[in-house]
Backbone as numpy.savetxt, mean C-alpha at the origin, in Angstrom:
# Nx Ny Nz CAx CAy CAz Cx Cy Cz
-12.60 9.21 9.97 -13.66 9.74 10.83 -13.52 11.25 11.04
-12.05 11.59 10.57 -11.87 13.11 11.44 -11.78 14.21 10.16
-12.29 13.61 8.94 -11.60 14.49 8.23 -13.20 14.11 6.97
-13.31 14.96 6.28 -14.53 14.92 5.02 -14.25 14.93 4.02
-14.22 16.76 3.11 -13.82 16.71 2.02 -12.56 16.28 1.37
-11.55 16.51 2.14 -10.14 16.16 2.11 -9.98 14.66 2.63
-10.58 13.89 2.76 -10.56 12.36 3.49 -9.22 12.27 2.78
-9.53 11.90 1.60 -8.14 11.14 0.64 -7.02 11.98 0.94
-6.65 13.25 1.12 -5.06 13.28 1.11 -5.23 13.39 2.90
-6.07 13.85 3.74 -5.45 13.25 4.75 -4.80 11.96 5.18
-5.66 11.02 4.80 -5.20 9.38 4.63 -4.16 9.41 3.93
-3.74 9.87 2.94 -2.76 9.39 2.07 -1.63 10.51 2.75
-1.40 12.04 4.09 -0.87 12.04 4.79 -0.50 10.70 5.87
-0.93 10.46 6.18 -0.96 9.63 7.28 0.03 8.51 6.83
-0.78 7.81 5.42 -0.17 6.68 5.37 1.59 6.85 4.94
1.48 8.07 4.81 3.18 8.57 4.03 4.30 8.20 4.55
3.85 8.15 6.47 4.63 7.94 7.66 5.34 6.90 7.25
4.92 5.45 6.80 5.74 4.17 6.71 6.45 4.77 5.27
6.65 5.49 4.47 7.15 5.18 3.27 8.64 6.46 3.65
8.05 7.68 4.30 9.17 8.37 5.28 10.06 7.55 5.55
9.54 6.79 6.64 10.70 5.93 7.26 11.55 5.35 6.26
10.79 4.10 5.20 11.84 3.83 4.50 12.78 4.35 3.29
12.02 5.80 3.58 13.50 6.20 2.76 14.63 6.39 3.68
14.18 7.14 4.70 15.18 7.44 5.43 16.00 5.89 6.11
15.12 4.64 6.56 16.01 3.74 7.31 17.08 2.73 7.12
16.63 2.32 6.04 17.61 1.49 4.67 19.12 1.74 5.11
19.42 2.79 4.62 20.92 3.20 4.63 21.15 3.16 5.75
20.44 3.93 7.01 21.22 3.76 8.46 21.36 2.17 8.99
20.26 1.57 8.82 19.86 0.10 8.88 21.56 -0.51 8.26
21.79 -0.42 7.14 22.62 -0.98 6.01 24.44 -0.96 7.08
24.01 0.64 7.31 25.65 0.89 7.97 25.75 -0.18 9.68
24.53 0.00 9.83 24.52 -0.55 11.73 25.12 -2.32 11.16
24.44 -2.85 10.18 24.35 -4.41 9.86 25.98 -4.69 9.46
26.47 -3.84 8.86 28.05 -4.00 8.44 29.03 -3.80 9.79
28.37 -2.99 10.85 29.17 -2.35 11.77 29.08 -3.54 13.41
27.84 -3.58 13.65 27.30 -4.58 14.62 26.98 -5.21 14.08
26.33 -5.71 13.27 25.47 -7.09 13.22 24.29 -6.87 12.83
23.21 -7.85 12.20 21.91 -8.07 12.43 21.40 -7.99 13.16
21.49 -8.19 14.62 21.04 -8.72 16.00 20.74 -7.70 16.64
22.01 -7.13 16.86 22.05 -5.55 17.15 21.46 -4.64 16.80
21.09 -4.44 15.82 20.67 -3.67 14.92 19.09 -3.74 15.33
18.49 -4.68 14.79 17.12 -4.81 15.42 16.67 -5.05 17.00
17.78 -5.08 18.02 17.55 -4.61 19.50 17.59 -3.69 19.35
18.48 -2.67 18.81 18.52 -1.19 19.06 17.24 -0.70 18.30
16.76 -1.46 17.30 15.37 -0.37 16.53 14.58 -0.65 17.22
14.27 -1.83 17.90 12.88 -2.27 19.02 12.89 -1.18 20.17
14.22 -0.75 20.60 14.21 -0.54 21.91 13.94 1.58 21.38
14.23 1.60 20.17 13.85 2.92 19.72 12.61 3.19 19.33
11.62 2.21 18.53 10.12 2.32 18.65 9.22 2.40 19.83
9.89 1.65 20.63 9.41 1.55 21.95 9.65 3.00 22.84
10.67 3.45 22.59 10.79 4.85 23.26 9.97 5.93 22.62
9.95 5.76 21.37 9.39 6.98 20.60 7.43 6.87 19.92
7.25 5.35 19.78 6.04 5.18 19.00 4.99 5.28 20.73
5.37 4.53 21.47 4.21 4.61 22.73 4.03 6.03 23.17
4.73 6.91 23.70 4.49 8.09 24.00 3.47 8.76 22.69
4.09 8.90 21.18 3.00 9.59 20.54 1.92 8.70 20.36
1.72 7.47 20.25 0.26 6.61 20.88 -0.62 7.57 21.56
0.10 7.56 22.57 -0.66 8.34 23.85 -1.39 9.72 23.72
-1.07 10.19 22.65 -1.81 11.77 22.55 -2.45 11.67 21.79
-3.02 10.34 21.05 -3.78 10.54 20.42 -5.12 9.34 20.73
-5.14 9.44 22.12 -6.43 8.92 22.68 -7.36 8.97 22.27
-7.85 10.51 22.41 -9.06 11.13 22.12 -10.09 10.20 20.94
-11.34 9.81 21.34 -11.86 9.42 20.20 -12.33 9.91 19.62
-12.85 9.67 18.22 -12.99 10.05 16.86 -14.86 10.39 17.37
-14.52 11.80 16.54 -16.68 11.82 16.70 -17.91 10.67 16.52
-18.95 10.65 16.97 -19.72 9.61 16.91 -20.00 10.09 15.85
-20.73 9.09 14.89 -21.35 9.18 13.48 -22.65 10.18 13.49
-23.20 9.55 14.65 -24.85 10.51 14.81 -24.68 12.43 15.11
-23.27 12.60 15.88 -22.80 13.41 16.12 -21.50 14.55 15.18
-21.14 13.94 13.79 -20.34 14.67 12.95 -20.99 15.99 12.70
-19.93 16.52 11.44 -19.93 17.62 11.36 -20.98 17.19 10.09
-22.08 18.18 9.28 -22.98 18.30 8.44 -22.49 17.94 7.21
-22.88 16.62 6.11 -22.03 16.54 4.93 -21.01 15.55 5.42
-20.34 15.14 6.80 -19.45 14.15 7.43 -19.70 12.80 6.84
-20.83 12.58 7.09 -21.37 11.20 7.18 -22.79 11.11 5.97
-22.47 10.27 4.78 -23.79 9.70 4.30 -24.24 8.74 4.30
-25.75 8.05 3.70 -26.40 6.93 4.50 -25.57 5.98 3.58
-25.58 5.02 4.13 -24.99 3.62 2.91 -26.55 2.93 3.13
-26.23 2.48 1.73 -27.64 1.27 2.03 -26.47 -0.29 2.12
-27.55 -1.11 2.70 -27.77 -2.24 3.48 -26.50 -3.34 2.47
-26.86 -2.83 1.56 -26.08 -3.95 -0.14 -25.54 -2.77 -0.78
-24.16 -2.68 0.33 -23.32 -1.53 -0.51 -22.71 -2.25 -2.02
-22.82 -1.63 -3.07 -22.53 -2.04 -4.69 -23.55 -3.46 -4.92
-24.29 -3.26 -4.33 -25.34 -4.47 -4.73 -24.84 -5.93 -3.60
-23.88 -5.64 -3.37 -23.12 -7.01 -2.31 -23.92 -7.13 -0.78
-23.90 -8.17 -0.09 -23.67 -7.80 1.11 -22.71 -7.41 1.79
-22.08 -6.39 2.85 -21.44 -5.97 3.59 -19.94 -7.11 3.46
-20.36 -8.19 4.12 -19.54 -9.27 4.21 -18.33 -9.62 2.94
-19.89 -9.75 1.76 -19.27 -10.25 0.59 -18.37 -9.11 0.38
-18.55 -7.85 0.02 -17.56 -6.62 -0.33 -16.33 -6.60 0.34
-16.39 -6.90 1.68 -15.35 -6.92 2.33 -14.54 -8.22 2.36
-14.80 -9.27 2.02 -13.95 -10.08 1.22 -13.59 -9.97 -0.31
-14.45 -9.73 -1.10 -13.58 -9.06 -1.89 -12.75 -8.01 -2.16
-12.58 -6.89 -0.99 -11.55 -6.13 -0.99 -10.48 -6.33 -0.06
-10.07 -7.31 0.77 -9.43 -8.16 1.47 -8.76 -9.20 0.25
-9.23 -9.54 -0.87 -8.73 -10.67 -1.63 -8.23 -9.68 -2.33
-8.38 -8.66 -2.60 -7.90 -7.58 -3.97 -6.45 -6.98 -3.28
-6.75 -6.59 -1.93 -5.43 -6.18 -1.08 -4.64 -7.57 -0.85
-4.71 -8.62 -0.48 -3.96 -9.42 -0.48 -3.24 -9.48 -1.86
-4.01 -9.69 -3.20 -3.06 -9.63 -4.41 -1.85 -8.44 -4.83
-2.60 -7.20 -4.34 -1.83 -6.62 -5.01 -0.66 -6.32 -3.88
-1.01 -6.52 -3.21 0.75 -6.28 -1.90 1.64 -8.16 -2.42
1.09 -9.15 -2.85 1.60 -9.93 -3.26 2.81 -9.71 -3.89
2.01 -9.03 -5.42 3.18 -8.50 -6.23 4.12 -7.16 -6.11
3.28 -6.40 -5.18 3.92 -5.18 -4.61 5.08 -5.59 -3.38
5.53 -6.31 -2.84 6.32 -6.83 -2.30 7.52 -7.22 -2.66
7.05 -8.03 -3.91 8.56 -8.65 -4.95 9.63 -7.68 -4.69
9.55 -6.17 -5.37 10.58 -5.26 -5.90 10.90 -5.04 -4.33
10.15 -5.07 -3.20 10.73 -4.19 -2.25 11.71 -5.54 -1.36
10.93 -6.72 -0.80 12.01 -7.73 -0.19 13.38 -8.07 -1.02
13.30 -7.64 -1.98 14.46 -8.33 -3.06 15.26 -7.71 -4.19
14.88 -6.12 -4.13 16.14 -5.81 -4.10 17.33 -5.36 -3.95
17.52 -5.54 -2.49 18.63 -5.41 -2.12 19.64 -7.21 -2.55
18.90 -7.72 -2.53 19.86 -9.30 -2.40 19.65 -8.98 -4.06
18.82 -8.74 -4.74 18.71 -8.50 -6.46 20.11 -7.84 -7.13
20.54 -6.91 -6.14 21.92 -5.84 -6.56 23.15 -7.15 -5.95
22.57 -7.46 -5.06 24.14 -8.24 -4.65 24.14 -9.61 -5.56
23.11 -10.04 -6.09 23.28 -11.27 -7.35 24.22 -11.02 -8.23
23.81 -9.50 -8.71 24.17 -8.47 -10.20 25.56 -8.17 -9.80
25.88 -8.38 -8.21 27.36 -7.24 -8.14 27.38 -6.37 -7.58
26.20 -5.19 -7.80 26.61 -4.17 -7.09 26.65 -4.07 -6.16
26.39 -5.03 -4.84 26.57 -5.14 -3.54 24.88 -4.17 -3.12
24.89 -4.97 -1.47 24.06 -4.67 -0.57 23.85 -3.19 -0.69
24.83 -1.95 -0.72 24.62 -0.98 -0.51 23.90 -0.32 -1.27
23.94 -0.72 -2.47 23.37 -0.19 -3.89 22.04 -0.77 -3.60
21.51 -2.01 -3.24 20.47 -1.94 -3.20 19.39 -1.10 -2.02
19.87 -0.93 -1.17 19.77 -0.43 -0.17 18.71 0.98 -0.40
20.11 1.50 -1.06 19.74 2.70 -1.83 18.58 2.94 -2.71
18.32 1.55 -3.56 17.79 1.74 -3.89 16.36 2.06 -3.45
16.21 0.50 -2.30 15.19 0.75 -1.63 14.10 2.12 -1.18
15.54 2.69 -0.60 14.74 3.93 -0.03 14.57 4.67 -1.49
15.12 4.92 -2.35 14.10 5.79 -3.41 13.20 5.28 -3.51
13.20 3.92 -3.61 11.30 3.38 -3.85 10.16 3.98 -2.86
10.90 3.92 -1.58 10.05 4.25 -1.06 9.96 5.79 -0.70
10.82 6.49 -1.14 10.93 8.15 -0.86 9.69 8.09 -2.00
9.92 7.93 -3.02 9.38 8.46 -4.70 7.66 7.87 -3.84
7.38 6.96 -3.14 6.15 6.58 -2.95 5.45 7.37 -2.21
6.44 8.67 -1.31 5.54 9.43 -0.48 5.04 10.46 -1.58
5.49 10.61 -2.73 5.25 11.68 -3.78 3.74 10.99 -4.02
3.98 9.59 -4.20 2.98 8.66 -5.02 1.46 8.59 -3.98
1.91 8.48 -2.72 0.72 8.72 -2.02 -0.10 9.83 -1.85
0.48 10.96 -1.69 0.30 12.11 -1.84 -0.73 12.46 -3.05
-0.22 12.30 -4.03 -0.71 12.32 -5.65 -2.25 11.54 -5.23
-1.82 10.17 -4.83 -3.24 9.56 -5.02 -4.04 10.21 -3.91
-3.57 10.72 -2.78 -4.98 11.41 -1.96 -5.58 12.53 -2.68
-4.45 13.35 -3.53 -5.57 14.39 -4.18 -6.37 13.42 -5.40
-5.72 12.48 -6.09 -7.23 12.01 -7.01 -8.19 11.73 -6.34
-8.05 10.72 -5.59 -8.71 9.88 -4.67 -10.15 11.08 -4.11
-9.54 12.29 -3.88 -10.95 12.86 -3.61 -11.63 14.03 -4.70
-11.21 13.47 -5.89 -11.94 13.92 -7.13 -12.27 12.29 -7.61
-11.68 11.47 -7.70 -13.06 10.46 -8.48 -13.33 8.95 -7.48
-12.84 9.31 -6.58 -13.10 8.21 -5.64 -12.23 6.97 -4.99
-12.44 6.13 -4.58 -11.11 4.87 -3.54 -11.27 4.30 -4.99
-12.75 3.50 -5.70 -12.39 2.66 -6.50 -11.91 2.92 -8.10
-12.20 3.95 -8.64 -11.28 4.47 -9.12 -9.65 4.56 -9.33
-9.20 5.38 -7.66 -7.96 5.02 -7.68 -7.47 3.95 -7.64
-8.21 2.75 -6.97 -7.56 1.57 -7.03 -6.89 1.19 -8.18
-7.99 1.04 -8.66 -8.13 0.47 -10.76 -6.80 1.25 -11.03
-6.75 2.78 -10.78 -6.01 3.43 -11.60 -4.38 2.67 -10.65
-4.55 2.83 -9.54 -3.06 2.29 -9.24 -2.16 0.75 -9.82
-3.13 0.08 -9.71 -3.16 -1.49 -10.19 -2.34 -1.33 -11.80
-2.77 -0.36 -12.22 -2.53 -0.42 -14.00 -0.91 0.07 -13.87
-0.94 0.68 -13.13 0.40 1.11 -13.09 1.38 0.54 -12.13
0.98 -0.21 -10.93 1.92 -0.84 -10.49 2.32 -2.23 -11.69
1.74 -2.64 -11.83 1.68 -3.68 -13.44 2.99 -3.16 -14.63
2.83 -1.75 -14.59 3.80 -1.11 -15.96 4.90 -1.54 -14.86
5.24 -0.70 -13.63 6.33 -0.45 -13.11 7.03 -2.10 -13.07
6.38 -3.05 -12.33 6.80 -4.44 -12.29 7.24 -5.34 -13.58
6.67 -4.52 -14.99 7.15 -5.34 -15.89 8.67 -4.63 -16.34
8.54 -3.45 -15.87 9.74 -2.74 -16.43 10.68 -3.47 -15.47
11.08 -4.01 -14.60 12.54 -4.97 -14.01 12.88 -6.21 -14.51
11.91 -6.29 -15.76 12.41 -7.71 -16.66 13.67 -7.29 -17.13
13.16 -6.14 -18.25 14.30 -5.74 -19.38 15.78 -5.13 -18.93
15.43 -4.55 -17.41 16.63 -3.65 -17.15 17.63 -4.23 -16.05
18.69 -4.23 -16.28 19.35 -4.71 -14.79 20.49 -4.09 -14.73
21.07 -2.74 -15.29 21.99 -2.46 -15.34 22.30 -1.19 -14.13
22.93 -1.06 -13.33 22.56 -0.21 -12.16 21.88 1.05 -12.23
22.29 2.22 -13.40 21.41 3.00 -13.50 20.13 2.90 -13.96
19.71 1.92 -14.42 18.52 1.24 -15.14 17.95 1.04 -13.62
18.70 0.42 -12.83 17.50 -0.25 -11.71 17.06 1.05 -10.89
17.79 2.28 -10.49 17.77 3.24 -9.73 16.20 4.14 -10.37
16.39 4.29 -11.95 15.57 4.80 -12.61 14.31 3.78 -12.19
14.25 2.23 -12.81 13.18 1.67 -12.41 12.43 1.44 -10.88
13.30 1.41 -10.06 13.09 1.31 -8.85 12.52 2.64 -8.23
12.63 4.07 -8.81 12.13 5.25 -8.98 10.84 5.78 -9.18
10.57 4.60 -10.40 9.36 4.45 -10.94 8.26 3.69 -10.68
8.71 2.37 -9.85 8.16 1.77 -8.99 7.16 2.43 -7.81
8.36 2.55 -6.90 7.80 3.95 -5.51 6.74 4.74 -6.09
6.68 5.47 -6.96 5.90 6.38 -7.90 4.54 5.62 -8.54
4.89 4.60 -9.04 3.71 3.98 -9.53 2.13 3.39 -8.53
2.94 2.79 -7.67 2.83 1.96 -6.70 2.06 2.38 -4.96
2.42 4.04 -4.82 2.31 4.14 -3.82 0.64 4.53 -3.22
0.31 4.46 -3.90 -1.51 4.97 -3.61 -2.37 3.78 -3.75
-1.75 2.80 -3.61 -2.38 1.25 -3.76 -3.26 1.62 -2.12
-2.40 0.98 -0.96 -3.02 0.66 0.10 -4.05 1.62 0.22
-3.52 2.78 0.17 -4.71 4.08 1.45 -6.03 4.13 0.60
-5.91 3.67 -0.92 -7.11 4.00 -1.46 -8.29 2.52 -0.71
-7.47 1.80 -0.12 -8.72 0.66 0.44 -9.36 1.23 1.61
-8.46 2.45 2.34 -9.29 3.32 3.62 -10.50 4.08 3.16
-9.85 4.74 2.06 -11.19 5.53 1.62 -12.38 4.44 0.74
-12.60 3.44 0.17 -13.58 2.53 -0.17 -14.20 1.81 0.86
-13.35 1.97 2.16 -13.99 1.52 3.10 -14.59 2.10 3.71
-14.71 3.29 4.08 -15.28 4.58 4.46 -16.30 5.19 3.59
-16.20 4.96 2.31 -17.13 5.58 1.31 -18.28 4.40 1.54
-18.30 3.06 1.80 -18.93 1.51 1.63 -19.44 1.36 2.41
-19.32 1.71 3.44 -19.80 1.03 4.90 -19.52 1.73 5.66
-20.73 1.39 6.83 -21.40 1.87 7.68 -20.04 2.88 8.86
-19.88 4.14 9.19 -18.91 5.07 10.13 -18.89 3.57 10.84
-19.90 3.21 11.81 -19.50 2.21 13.07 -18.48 1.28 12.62
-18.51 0.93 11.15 -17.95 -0.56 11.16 -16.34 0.04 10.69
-16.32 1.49 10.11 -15.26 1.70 9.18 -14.06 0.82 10.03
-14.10 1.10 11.08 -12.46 0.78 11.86 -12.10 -0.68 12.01
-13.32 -1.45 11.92 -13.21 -2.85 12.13 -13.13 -3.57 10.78
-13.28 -3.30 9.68 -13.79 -3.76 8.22 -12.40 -3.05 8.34
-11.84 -1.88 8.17 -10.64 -1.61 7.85 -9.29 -2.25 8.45
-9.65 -2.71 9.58 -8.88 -3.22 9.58 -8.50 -4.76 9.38
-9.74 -5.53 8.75 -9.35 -6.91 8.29 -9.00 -6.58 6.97
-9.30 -5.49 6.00 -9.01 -5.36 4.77 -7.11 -5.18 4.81
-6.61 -4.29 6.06 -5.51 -4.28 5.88 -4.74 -5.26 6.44
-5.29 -6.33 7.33 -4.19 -7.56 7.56 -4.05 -7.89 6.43
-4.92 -8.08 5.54 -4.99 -8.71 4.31 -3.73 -7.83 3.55
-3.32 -7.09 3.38 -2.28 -6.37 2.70 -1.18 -7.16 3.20
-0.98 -6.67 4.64 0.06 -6.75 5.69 0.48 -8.73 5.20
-0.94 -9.32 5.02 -0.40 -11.08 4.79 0.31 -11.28 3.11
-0.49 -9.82 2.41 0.02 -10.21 1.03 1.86 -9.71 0.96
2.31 -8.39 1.61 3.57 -8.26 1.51 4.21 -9.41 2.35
3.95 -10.27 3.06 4.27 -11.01 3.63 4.60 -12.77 2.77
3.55 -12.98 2.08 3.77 -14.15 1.31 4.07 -13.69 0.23
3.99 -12.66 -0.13 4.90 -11.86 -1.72 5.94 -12.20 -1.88
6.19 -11.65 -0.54 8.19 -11.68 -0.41 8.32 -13.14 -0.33
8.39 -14.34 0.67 8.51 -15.40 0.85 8.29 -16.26 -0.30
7.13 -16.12 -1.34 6.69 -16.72 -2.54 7.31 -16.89 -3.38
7.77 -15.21 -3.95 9.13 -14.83 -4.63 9.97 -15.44 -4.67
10.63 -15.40 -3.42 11.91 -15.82 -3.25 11.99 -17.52 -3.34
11.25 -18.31 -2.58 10.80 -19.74 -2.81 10.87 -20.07 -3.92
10.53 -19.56 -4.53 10.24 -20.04 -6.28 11.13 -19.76 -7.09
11.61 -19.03 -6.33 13.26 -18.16 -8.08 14.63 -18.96 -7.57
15.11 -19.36 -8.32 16.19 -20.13 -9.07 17.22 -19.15 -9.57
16.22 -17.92 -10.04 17.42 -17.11 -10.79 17.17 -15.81 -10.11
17.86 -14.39 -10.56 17.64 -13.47 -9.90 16.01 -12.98 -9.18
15.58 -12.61 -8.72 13.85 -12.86 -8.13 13.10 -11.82 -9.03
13.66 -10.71 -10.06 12.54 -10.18 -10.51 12.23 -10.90 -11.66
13.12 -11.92 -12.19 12.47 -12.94 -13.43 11.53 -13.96 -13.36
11.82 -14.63 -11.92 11.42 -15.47 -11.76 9.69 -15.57 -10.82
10.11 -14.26 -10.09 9.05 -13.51 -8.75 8.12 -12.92 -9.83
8.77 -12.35 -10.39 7.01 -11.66 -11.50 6.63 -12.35 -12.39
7.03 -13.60 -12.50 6.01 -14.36 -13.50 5.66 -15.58 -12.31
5.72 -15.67 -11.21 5.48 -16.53 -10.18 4.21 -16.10 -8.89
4.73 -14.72 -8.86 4.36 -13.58 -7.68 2.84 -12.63 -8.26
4.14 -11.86 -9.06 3.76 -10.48 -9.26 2.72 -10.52 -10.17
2.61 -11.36 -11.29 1.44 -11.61 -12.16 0.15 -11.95 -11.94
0.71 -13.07 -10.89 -1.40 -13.37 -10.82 -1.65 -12.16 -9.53
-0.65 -11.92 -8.63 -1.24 -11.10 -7.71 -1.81 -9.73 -8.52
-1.18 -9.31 -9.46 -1.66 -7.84 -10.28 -2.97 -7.86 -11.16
-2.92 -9.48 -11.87 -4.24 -9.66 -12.53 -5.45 -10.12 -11.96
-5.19 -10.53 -10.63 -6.38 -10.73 -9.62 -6.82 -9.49 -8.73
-5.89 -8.48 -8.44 -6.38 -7.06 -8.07 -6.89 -6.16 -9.06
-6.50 -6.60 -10.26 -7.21 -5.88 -11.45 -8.85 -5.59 -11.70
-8.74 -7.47 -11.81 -9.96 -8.01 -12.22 -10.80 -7.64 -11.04
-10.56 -7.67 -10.09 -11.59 -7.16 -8.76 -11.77 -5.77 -8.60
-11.27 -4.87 -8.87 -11.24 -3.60 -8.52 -12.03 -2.56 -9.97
-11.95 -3.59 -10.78 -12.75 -3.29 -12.32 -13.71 -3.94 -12.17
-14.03 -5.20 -11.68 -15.71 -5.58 -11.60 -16.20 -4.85 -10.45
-15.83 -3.96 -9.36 -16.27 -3.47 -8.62 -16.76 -2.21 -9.12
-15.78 -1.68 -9.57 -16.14 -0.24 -10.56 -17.33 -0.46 -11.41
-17.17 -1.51 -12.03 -18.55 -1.53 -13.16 -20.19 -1.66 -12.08
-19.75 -2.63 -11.30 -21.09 -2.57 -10.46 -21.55 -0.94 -10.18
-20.24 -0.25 -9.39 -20.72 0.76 -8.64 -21.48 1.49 -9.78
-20.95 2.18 -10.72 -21.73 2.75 -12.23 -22.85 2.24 -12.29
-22.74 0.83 -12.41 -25.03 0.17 -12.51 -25.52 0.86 -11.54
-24.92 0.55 -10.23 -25.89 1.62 -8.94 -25.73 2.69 -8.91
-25.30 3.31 -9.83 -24.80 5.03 -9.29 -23.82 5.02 -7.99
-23.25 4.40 -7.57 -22.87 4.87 -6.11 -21.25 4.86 -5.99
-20.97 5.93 -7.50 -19.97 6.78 -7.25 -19.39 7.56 -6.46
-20.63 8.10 -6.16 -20.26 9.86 -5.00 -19.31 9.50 -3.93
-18.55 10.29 -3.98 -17.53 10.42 -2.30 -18.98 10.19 -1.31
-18.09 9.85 -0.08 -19.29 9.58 0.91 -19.94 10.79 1.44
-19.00 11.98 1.43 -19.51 13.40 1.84 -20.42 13.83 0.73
-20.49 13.28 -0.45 -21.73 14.30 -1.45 -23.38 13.94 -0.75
-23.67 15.08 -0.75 -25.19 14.69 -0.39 -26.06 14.14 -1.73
């Protein structure tokens, strides 16, 4: 709402915040769990969000401009059957496209840390690894807010999908610790411009009033896919989880975000209704 030409890398600022954290929390997380406990560990992070996330809550009350009221170029009209769909229908299909691809986008991140301690190298190594995945992903988000506002959300989608796909097949072949550090590198990197590009398709699609409410059932839908990703994965593997999780998990979730985010693209081209939402 607060931002136009730059929509995409502001969003893809914003969303950077969770991928910050996990580079940085992993390892401190890792040392507290060896030192206190599990238990401990997550009283003390509750009782630290709680000190630190409510206060900056609070300054950012202020609401977002009315639609009728933006800045010139802010806001363009959507028609009624955004990509030919109704409202509804679009937004279940980009709710089913985010549920897939956090499916398989989940695998690499719940698993491997227990993935390194199968192999040997212990908890710490994976740990580590973690947070490069997710350091390398603030590069990756970043990257996708500047495409994102040269060719658009569905665009980047498509384009992220193809490449979270490379990154996930590359943990078949490799398991050797510098192999996983490199792949797990490449992951973060591949991977990280998935979510924020569903803010900007939602904003480009539909109506300013609805953006906040449509956005946010599109992202439970993420939030449920890293959620049964991880759990799915792991349920199902017998053997280490990236053999068993990406041909269980990670596959249909990548070829069902594919296939949706490419029949969406082709529609938008029949209608013309490429343009960022700011082009007049």
């Amino acid at each position: 709402m607060w931002f136009t030409r730059h929509r995409g890398m502001a969003v893809a600022i914003c969303a950077s915040g969770n991928y910050l954290a996990g580079a940085v929390w992993p390892p401190v997380l890792q040392h507290f769990f060896e030192t206190a406990g599990w238990r401990a560990t997550y009283i003390g992070l509750g009782a630290f969000c709680l000190a630190t996330m409510l206060p900056l809550a609070l300054l950012l009350r202020r609401r977002p401009p009315l639609p009728g009221h933006a800045s010139p170029g802010a806001t363009a009209d959507r028609p009624d059957r955004p990509l030919g769909l109704t409202p509804n229908a679009l937004l279940a299909l980009l709710s089913v496209a985010g549920l897939a691809c956090c499916v398989a986008m989940s695998m690499p991140q719940v698993h491997i840390v227990a993935y390194c301690g199968d192999l040997g190298y212990g908890a710490a190594r994976g740990a580590e690894m973690l947070a490069i995945m997710l350091g390398f992903g603030i590069a990756s988000r970043l990257a996708s807010g500047w495409i994102c506002d040269r060719i658009g959300g569905l665009r980047t989608l498509l384009l992220g999908s193809v490449l979270q796909g490379i990154a996930l097949v590359l943990f078949l072949p490799f398991d050797g610790l510098a192999s996983l550090y490199v792949v797990s590198a490449l992951f973060g990197l591949f991977q990280g411009g998935l979510v924020p590009s569903y803010a900007i398709i939602v904003r480009e699609y539909f109506k300013p009033s609805e953006a906040g409410g449509r956005l946010g059932v599109v992202l439970l839908a993420t939030l449920l896919g890293m959620a049964a990703g991880g759990w799915a994965s792991g349920r199902s593997s017998i053997s280490p989880a990236p053999t068993c999780g990406l041909s269980s998990t990670a596959s249909p979730g990548t070829s069902s975000n594919l296939t949706i985010a490419f029949w969406l693209l082709l529609r938008a081209q029949r209608a013309n209704e490429m343009r960022p939402s700011w082009t007049a």
